[in-house]
C-alpha positions as CSV (number, residue, x, y, z in Angstrom):
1,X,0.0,0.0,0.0
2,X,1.5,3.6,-0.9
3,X,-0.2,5.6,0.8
4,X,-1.0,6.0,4.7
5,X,-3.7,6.5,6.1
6,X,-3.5,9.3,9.0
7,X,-6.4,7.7,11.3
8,X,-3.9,4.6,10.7
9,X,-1.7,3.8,14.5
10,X,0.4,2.0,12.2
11,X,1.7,4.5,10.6
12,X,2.0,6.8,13.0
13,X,4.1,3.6,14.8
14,X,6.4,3.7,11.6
15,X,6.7,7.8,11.5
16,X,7.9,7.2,15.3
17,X,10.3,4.6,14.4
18,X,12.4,6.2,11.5
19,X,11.8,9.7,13.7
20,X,13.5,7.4,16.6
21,X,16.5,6.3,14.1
22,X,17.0,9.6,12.8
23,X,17.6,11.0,16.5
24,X,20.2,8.2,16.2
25,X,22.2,9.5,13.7
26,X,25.5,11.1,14.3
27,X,25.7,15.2,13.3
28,X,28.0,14.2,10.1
29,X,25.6,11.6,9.5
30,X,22.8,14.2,9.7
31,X,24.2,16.6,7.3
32,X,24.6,13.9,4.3
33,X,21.1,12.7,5.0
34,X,20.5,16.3,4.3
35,X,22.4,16.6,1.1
36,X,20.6,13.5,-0.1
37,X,17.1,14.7,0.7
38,X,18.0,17.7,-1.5
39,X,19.3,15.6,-4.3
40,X,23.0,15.8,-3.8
41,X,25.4,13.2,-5.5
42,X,28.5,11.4,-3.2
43,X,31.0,13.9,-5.0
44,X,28.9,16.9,-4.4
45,X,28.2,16.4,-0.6
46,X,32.3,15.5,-0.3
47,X,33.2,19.1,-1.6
48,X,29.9,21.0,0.3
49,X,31.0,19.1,3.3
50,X,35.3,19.9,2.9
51,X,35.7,15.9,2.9
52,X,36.9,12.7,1.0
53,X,34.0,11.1,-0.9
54,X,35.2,7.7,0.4
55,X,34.4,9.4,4.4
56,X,30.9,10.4,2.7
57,X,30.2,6.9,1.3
58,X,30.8,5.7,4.9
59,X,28.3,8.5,6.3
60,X,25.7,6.8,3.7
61,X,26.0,3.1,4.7
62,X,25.8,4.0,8.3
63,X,22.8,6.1,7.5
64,X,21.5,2.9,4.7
65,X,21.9,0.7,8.0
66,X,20.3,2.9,11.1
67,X,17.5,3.7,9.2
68,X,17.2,0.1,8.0
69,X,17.3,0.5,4.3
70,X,18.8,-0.3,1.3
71,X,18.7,2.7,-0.7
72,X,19.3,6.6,-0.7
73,X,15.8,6.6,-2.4
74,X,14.1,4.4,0.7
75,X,16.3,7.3,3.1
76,X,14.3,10.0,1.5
77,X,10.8,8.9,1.3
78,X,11.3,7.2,4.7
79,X,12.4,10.6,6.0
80,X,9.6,12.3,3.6
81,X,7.1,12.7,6.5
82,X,9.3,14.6,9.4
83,X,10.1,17.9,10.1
84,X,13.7,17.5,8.9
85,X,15.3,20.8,9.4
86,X,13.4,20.5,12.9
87,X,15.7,17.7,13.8
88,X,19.1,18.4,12.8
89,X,18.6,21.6,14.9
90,X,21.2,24.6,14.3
91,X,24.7,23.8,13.0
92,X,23.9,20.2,11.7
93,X,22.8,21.6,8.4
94,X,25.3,23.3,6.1
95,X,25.2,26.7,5.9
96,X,23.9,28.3,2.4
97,X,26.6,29.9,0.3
């Protein structure tokens, strides 16, 4: 089923869950899964970032496994539904230049 239904305790069970494994994730891991959700490549988040792509490819299969996917795609729909910018709170996102 695609989509959720809001009078549905299941899904609000599955929005505390990934909301619960994104708490989880460390402040560098934070800022990738940032870059993903706005469409970044690997490459791209190394050089916004000021890091190797091989430390960013590490960040992503720690974030594939806490969140318990396989995917960058599964990380951003599974992440589609939270107040993101809410979350990683001043200073984990990077700053706009």
């Amino acid at each position: 089923e695609l989509t959720q239904n809001a009078s549905d305790p299941r899904a609000a069970t599955r929005a505390s869950d990934i909301a619960d494994r994104v708490a989880g994730l460390t402040p560098a891991q934070l800022r990738v899964l940032h870059l993903i959700r706005h469409g970044q490549l690997n490459k791209q988040i190394a050089h916004e970032l000021g890091v190797s792509e091989t430390t960013v490819k590490a960040h992503v299969s720690e974030i594939l496994r806490k969140l318990n996917v396989v995917s960058r795609t599964q990380a951003v729909i599974k992440t589609a539904q939270l107040d993101f910018e809410a979350i990683i709170g001043d200073g984990a996102a990077p700053s706009s230049s």
